[in-house]
PyMOL Python script that loads the backbone (N, CA, C, O; Angstrom):
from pymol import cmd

cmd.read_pdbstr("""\
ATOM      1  N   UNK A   1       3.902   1.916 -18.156  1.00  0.00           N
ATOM      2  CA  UNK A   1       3.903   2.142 -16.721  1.00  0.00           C
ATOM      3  C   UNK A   1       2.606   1.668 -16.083  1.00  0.00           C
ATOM      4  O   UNK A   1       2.489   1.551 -14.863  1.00  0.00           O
ATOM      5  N   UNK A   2       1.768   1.436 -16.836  1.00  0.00           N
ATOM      6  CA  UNK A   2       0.245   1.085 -16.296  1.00  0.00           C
ATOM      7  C   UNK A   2       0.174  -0.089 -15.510  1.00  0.00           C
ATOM      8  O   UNK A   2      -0.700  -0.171 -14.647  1.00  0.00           O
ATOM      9  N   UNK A   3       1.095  -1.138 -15.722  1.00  0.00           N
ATOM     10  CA  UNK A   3       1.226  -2.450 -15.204  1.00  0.00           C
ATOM     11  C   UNK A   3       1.944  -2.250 -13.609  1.00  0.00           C
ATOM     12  O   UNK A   3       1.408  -2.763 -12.627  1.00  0.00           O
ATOM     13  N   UNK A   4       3.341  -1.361 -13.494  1.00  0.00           N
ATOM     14  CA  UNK A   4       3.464  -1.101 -12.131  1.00  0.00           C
ATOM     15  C   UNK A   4       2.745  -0.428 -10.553  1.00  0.00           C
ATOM     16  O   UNK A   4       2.864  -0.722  -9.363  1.00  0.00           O
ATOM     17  N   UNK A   5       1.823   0.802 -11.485  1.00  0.00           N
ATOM     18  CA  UNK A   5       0.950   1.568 -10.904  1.00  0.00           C
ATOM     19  C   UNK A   5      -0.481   0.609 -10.666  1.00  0.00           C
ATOM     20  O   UNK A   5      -1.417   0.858  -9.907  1.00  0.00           O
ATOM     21  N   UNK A   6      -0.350  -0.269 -11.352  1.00  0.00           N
ATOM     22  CA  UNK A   6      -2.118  -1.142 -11.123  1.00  0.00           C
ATOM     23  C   UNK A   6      -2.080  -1.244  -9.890  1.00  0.00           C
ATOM     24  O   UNK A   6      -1.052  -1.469  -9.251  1.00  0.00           O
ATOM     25  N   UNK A   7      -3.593  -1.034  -9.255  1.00  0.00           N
ATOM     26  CA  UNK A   7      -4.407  -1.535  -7.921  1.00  0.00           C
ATOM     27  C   UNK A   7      -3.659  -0.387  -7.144  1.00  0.00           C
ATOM     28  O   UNK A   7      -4.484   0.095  -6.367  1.00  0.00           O
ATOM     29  N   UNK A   8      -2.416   0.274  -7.019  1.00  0.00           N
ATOM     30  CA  UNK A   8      -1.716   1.198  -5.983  1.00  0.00           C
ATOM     31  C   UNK A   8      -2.638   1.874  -5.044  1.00  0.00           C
ATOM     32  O   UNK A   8      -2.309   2.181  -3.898  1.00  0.00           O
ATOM     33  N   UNK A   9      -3.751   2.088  -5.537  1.00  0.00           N
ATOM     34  CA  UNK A   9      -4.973   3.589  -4.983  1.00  0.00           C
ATOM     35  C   UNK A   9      -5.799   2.344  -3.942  1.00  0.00           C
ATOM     36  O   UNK A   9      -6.317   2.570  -2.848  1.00  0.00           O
ATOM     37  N   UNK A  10      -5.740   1.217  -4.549  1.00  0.00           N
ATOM     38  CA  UNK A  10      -6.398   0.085  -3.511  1.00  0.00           C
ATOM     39  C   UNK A  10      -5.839  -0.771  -2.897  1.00  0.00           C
ATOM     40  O   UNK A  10      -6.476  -1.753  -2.515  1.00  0.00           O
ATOM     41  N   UNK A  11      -4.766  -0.661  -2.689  1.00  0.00           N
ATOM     42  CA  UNK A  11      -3.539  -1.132  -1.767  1.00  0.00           C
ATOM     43  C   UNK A  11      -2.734  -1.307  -0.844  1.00  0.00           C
ATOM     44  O   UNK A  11      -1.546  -1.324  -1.165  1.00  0.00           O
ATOM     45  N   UNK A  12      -3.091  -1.495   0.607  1.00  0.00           N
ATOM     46  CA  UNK A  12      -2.857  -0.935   1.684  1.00  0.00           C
ATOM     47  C   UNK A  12      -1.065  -0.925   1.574  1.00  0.00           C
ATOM     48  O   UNK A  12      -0.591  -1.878   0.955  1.00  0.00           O
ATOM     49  N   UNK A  13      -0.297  -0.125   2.017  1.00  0.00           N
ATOM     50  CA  UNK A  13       0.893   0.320   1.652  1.00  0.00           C
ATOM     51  C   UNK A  13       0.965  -0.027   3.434  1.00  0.00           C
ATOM     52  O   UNK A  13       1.815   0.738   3.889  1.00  0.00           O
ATOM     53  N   UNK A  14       0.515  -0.693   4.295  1.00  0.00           N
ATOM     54  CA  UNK A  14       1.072  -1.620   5.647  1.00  0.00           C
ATOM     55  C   UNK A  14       0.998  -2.667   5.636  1.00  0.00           C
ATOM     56  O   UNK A  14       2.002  -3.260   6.033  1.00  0.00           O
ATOM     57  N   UNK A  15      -0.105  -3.444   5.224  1.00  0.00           N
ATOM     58  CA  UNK A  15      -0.651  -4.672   5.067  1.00  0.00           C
ATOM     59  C   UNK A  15      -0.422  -5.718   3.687  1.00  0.00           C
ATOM     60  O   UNK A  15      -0.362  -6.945   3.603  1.00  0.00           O
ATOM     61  N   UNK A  16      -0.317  -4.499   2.555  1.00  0.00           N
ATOM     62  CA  UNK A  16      -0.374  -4.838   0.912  1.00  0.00           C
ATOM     63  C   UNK A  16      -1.887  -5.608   0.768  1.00  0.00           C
ATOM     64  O   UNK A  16      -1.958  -6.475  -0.103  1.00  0.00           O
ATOM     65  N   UNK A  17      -3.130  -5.321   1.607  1.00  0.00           N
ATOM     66  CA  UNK A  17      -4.379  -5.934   0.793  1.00  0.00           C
ATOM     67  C   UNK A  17      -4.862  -5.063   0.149  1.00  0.00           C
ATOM     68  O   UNK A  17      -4.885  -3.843   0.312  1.00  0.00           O
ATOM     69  N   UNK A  18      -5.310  -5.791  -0.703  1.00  0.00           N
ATOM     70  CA  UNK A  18      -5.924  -5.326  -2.029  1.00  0.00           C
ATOM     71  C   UNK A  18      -7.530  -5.087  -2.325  1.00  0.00           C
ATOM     72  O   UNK A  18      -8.074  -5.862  -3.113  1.00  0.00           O
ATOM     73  N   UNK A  19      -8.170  -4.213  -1.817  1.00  0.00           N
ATOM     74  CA  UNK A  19      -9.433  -4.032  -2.018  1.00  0.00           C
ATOM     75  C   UNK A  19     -10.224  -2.634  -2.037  1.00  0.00           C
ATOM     76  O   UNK A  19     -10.185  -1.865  -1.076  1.00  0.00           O
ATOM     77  N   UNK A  20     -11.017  -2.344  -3.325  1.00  0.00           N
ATOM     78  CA  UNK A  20     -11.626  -1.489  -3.697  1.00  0.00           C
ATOM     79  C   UNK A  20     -12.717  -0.489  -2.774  1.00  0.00           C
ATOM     80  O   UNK A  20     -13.244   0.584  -3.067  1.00  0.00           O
ATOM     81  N   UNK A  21     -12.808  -1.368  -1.492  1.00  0.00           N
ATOM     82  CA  UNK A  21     -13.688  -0.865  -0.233  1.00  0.00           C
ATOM     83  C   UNK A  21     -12.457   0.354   0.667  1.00  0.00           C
ATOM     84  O   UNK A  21     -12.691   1.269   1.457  1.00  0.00           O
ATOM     85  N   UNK A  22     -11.269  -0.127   0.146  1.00  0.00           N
ATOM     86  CA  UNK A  22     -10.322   0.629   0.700  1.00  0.00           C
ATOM     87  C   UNK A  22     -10.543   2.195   0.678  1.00  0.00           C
ATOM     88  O   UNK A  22     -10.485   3.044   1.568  1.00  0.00           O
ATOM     89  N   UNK A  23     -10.830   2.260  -0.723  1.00  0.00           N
ATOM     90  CA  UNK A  23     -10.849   3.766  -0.909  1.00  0.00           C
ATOM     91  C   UNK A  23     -12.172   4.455  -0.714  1.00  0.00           C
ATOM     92  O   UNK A  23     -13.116   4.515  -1.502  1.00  0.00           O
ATOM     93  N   UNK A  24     -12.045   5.005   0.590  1.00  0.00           N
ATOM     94  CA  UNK A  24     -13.625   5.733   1.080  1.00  0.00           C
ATOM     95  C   UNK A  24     -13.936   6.831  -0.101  1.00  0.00           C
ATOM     96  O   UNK A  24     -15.080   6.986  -0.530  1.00  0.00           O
ATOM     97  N   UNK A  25     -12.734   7.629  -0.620  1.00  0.00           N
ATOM     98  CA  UNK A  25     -13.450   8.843  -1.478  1.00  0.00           C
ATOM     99  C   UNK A  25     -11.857   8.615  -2.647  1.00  0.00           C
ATOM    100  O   UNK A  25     -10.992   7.749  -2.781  1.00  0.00           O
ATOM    101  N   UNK A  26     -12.178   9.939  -3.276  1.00  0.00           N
ATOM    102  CA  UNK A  26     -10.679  10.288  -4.225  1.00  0.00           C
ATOM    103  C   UNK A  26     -10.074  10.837  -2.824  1.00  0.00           C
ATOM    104  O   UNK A  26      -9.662   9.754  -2.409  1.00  0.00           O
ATOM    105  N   UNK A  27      -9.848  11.447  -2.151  1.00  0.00           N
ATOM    106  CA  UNK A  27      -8.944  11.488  -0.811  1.00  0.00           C
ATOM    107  C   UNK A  27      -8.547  10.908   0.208  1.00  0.00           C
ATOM    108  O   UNK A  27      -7.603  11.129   0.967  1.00  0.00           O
ATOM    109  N   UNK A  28      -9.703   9.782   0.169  1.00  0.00           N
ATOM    110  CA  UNK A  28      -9.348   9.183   1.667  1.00  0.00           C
ATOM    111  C   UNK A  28      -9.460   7.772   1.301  1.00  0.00           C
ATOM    112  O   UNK A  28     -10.193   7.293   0.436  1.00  0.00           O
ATOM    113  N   UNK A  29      -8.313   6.933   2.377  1.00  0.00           N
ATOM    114  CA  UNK A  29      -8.122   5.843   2.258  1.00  0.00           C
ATOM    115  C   UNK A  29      -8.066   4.848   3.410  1.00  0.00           C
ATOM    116  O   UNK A  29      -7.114   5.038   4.168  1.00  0.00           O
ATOM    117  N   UNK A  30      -8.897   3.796   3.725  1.00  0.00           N
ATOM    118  CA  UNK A  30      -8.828   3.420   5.140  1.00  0.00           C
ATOM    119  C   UNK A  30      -9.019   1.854   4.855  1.00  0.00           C
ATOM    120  O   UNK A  30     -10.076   1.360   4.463  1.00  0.00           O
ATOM    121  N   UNK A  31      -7.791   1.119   5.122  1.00  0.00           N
ATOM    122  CA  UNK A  31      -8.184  -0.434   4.940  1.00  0.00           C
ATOM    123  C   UNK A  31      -8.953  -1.119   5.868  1.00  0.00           C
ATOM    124  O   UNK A  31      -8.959  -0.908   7.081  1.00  0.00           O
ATOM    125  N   UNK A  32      -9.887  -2.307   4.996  1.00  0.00           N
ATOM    126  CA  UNK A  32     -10.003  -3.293   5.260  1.00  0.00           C
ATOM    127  C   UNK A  32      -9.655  -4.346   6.522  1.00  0.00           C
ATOM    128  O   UNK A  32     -10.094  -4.705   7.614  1.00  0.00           O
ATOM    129  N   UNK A  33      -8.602  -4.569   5.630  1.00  0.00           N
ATOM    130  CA  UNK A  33      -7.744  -5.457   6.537  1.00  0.00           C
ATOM    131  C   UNK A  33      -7.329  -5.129   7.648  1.00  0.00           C
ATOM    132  O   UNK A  33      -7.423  -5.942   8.568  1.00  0.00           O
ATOM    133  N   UNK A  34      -6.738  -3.807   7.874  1.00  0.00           N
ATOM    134  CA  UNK A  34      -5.614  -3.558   8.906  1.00  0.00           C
ATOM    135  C   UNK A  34      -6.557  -2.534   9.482  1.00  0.00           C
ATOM    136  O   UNK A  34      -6.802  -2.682  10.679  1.00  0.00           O
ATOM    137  N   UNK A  35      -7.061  -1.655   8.945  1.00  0.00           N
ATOM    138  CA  UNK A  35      -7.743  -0.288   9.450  1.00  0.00           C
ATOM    139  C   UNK A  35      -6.497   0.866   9.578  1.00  0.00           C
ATOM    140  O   UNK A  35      -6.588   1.848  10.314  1.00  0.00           O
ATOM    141  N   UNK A  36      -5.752   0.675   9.038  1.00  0.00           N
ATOM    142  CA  UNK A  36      -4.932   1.739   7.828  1.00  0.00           C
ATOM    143  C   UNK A  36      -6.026   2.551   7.702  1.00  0.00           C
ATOM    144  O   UNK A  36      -7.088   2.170   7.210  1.00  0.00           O
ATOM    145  N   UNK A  37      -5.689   4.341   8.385  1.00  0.00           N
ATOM    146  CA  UNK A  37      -6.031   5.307   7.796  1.00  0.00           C
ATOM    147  C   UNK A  37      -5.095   6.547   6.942  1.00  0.00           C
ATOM    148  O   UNK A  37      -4.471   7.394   7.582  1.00  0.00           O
ATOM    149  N   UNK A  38      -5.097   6.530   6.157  1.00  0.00           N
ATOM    150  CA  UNK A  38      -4.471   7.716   5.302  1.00  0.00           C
ATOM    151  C   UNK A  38      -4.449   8.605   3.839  1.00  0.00           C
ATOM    152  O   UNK A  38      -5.192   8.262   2.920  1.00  0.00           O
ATOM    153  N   UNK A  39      -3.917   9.282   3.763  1.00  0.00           N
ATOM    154  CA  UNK A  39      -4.465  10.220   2.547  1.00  0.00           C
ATOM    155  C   UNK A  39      -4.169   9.084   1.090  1.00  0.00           C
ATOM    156  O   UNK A  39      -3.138   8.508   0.742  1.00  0.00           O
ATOM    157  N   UNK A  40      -5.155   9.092   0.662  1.00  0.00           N
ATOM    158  CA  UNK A  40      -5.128   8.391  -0.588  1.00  0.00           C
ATOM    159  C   UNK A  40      -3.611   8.383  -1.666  1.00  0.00           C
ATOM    160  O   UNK A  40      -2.892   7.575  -2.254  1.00  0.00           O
ATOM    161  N   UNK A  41      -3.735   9.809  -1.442  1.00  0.00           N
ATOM    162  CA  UNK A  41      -2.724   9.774  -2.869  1.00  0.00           C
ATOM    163  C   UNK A  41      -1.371   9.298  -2.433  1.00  0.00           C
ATOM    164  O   UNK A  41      -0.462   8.842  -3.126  1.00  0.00           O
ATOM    165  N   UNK A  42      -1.448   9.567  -0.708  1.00  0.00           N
ATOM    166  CA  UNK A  42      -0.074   9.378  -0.003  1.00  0.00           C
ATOM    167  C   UNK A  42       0.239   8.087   0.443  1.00  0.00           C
ATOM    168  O   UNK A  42       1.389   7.959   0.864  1.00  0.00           O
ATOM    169  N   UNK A  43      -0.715   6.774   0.469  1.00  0.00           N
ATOM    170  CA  UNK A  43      -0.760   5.404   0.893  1.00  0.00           C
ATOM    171  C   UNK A  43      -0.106   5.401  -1.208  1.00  0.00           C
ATOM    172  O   UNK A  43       1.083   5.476  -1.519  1.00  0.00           O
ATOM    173  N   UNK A  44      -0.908   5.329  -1.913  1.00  0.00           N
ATOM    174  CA  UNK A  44      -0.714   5.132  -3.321  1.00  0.00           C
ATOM    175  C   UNK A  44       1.149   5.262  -3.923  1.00  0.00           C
ATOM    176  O   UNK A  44       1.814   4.430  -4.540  1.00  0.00           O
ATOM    177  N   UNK A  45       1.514   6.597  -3.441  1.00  0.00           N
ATOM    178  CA  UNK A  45       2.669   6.767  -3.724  1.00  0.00           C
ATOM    179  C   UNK A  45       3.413   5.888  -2.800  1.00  0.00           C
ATOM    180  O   UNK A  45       4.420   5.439  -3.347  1.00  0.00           O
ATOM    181  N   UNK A  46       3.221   5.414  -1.337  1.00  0.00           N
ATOM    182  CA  UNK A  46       4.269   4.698  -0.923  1.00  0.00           C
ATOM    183  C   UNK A  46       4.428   3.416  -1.967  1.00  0.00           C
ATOM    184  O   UNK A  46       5.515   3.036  -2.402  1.00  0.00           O
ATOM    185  N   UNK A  47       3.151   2.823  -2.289  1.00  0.00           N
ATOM    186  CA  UNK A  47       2.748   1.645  -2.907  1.00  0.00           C
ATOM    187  C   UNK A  47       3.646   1.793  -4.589  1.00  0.00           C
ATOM    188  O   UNK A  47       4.112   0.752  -5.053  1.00  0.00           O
ATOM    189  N   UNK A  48       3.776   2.793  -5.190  1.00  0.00           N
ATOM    190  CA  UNK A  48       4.262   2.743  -6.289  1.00  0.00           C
ATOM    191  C   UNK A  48       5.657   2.898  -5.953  1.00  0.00           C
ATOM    192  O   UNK A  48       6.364   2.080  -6.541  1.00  0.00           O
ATOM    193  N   UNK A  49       6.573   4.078  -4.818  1.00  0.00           N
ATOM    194  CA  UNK A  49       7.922   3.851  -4.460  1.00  0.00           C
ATOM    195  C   UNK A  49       8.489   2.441  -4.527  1.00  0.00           C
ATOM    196  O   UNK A  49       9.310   2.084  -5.372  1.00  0.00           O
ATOM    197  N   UNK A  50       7.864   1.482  -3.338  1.00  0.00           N
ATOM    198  CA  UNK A  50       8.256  -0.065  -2.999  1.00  0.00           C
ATOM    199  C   UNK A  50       8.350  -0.557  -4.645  1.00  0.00           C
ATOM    200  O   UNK A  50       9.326  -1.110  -5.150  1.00  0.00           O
ATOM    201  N   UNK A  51       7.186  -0.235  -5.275  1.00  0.00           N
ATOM    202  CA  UNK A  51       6.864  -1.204  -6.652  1.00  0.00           C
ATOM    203  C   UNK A  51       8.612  -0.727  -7.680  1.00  0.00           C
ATOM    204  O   UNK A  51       9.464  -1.472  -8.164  1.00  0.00           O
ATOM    205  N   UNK A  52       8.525   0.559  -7.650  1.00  0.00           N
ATOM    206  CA  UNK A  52      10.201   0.813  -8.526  1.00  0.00           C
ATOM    207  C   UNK A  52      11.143   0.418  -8.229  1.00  0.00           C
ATOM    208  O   UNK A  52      12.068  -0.133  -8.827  1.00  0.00           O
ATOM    209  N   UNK A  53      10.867   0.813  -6.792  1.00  0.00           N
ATOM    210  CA  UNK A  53      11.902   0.208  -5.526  1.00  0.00           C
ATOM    211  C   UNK A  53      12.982  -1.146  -5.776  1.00  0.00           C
ATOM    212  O   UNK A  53      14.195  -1.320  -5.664  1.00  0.00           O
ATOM    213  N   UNK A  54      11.890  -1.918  -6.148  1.00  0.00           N
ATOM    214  CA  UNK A  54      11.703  -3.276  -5.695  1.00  0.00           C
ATOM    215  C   UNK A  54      12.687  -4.064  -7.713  1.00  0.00           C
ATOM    216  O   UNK A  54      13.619  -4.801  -8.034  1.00  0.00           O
ATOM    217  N   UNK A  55      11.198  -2.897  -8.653  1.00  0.00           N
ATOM    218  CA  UNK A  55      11.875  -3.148  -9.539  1.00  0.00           C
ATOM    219  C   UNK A  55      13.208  -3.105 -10.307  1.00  0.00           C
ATOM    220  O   UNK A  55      13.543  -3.713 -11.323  1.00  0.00           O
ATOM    221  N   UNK A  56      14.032  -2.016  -9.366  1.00  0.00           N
ATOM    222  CA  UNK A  56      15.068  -1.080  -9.561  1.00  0.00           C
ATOM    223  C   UNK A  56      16.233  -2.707  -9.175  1.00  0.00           C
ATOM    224  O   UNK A  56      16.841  -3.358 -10.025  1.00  0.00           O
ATOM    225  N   UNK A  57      16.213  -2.909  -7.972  1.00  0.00           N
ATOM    226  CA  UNK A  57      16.991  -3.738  -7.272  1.00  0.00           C
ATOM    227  C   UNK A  57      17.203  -4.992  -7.908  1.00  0.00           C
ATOM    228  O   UNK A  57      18.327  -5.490  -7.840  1.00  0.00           O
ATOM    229  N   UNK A  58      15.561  -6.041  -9.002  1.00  0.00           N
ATOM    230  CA  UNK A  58      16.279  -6.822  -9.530  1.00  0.00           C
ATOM    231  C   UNK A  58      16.773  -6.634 -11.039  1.00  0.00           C
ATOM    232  O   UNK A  58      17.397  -7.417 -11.756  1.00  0.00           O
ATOM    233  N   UNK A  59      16.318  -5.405 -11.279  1.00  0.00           N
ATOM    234  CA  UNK A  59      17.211  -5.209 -12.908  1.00  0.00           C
ATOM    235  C   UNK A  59      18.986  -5.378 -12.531  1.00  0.00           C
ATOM    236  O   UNK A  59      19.874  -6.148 -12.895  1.00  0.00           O
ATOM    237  N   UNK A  60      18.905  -4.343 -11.718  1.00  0.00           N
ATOM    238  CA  UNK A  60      20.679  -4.761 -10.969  1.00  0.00           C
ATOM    239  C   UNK A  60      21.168  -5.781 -10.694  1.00  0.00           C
ATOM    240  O   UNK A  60      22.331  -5.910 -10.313  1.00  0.00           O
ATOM    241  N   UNK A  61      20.231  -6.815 -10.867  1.00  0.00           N
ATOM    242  CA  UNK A  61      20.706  -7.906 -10.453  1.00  0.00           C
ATOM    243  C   UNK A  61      21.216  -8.230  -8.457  1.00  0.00           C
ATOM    244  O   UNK A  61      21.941  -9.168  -8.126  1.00  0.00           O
ATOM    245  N   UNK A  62      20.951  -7.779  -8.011  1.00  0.00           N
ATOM    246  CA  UNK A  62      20.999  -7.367  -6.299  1.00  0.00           C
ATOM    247  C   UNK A  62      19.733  -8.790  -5.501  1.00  0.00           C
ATOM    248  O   UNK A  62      18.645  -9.101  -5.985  1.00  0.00           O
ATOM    249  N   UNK A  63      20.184  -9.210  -4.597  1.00  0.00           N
ATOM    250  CA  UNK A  63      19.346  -9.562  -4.232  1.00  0.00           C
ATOM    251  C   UNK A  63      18.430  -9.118  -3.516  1.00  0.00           C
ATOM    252  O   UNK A  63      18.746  -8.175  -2.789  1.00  0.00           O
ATOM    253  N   UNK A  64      17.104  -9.578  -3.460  1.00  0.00           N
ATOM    254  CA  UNK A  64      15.795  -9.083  -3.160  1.00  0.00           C
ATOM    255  C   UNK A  64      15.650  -9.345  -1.511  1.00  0.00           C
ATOM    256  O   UNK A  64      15.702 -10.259  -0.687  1.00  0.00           O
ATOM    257  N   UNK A  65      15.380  -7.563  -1.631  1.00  0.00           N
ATOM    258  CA  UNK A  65      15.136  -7.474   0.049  1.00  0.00           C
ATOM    259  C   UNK A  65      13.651  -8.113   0.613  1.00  0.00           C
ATOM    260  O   UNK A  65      12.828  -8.609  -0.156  1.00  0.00           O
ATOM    261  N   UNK A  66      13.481  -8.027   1.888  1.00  0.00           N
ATOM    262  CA  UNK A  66      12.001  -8.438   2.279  1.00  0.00           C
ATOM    263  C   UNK A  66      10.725  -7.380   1.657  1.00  0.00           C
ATOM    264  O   UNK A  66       9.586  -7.709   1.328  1.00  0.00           O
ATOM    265  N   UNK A  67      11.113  -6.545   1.640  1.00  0.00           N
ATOM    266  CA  UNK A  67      10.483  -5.063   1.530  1.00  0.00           C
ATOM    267  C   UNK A  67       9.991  -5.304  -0.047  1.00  0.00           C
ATOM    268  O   UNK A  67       8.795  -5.191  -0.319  1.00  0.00           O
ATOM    269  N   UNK A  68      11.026  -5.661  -1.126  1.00  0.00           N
ATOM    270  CA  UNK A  68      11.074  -5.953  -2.087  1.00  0.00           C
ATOM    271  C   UNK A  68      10.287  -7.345  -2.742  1.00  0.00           C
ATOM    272  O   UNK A  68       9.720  -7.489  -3.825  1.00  0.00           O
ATOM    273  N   UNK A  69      10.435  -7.981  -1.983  1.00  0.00           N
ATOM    274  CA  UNK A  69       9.321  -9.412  -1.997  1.00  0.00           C
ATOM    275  C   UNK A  69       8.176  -9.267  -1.633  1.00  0.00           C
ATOM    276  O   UNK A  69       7.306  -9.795  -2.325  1.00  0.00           O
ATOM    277  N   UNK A  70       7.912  -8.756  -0.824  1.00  0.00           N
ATOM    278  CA  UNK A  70       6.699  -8.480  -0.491  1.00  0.00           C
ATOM    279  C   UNK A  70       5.609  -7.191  -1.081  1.00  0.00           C
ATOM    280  O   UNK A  70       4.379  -7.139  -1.088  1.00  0.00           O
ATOM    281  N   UNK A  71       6.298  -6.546  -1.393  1.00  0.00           N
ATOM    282  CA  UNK A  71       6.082  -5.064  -1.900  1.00  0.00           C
ATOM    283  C   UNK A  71       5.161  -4.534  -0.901  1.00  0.00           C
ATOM    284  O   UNK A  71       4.008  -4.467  -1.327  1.00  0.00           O
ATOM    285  N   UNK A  72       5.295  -4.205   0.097  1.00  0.00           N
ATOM    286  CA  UNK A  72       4.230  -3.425   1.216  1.00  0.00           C
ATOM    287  C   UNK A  72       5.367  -3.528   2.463  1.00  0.00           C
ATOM    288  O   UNK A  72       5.904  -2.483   2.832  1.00  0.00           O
ATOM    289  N   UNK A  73       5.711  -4.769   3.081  1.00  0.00           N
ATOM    290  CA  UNK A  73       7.028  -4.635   4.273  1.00  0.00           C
ATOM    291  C   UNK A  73       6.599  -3.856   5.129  1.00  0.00           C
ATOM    292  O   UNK A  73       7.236  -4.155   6.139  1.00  0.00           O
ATOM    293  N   UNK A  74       5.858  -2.967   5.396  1.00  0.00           N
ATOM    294  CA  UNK A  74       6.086  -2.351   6.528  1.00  0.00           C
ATOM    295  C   UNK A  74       5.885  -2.720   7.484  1.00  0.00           C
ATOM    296  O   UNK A  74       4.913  -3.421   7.766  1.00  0.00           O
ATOM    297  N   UNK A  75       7.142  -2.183   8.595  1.00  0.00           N
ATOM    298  CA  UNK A  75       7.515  -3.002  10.298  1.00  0.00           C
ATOM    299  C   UNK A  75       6.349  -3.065  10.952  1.00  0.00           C
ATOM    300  O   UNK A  75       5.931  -4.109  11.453  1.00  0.00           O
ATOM    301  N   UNK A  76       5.515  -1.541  11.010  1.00  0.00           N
ATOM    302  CA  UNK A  76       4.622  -1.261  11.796  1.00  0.00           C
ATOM    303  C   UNK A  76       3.950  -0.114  10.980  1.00  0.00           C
ATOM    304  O   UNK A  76       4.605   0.652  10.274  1.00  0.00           O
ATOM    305  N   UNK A  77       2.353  -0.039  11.153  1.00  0.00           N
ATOM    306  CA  UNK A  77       1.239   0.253  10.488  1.00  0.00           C
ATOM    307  C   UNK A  77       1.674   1.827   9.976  1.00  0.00           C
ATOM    308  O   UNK A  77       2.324   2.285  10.916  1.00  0.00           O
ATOM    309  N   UNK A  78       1.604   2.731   9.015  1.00  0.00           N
ATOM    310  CA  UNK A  78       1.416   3.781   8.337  1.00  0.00           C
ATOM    311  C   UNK A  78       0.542   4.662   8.583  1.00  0.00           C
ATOM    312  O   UNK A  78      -0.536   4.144   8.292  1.00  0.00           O
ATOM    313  N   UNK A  79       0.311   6.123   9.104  1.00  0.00           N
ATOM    314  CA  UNK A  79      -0.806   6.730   9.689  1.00  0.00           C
ATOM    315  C   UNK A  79      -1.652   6.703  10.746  1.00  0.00           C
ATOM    316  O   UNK A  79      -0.989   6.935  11.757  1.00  0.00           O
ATOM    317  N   UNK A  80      -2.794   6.532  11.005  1.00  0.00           N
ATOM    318  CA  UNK A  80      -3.433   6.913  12.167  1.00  0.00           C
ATOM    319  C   UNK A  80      -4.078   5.846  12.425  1.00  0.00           C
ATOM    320  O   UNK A  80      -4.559   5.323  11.420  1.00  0.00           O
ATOM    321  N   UNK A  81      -4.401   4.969  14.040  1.00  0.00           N
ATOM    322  CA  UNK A  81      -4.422   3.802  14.114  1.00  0.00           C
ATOM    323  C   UNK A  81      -6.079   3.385  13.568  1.00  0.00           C
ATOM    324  O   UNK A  81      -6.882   4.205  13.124  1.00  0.00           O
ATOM    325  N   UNK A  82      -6.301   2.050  13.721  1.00  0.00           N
ATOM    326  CA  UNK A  82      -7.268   1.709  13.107  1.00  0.00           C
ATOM    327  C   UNK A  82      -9.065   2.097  13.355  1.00  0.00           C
ATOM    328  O   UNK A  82      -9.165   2.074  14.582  1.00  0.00           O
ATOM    329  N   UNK A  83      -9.841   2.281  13.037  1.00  0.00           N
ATOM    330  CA  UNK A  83     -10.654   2.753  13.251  1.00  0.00           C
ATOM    331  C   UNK A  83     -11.553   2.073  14.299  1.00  0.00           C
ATOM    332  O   UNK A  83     -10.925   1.076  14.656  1.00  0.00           O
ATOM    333  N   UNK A  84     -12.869   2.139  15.047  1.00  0.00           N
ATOM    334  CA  UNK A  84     -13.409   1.499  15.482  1.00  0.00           C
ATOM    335  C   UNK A  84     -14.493   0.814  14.667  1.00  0.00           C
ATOM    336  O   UNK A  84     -15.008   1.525  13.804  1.00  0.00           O
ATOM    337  N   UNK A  85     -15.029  -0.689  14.800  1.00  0.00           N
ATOM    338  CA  UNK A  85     -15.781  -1.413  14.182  1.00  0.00           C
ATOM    339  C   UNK A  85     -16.996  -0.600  13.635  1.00  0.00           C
ATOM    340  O   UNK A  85     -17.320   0.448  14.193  1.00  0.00           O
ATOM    341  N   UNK A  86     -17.649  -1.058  12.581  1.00  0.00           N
ATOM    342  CA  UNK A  86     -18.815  -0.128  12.141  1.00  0.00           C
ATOM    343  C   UNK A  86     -18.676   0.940  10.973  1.00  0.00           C
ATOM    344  O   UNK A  86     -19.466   1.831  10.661  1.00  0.00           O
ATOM    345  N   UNK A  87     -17.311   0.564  10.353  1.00  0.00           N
ATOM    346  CA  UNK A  87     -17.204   1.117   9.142  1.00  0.00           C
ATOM    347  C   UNK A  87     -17.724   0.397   8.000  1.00  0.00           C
ATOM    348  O   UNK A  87     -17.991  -0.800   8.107  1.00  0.00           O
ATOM    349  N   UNK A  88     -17.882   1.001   6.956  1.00  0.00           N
ATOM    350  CA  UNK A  88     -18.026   0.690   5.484  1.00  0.00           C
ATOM    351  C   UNK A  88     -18.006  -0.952   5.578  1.00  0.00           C
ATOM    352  O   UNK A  88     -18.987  -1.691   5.494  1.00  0.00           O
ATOM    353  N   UNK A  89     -16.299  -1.421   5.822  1.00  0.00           N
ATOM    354  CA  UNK A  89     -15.777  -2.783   5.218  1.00  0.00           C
ATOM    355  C   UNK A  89     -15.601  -3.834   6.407  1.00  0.00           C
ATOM    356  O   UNK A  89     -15.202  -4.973   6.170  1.00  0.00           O
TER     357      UNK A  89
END
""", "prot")
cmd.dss("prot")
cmd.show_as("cartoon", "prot")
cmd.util.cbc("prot")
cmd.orient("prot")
């Protein structure tokens, strides 16, 4: 399972970027990229749902949704809007 769960905790679950500046503490999580704010463990679990999600659909042989290709998809941003300039990243 180690291979599906990789990077999840540094993963924006709106955007899907990938960076270690993401994670302000073990609780808190605020991207980079997008300025995605939200609870760590709760950005992480969306990020591993999509990842089963995604994996579930082509074992079935089903074709692959957008959501599923992309593994992140989301329409519009996750949590609380982006922060003002002058953070960390």
């Amino acid at each position: 399972m180690q291979g599906r769960s990789r990077h999840t905790s540094q993963t924006c679950s709106a955007c899907a970027a990938v960076d270690r500046e993401s994670r302000e503490s073990q609780a808190s999580f605020r991207c980079c990229q997008c300025g995605l704010r939200a609870r760590a463990d709760h950005n992480a679990a969306i990020n591993i749902l999509r990842r089963n999600t995604a994996s579930m659909i082509v074992e079935e042989g089903q074709p692959l949704s957008v959501e599923a290709i992309t593994i992140g998809g989301a329409s519009r941003p996750l949590g609380n809007p982006p922060l003002a300039s002058g953070g960390r990243c």
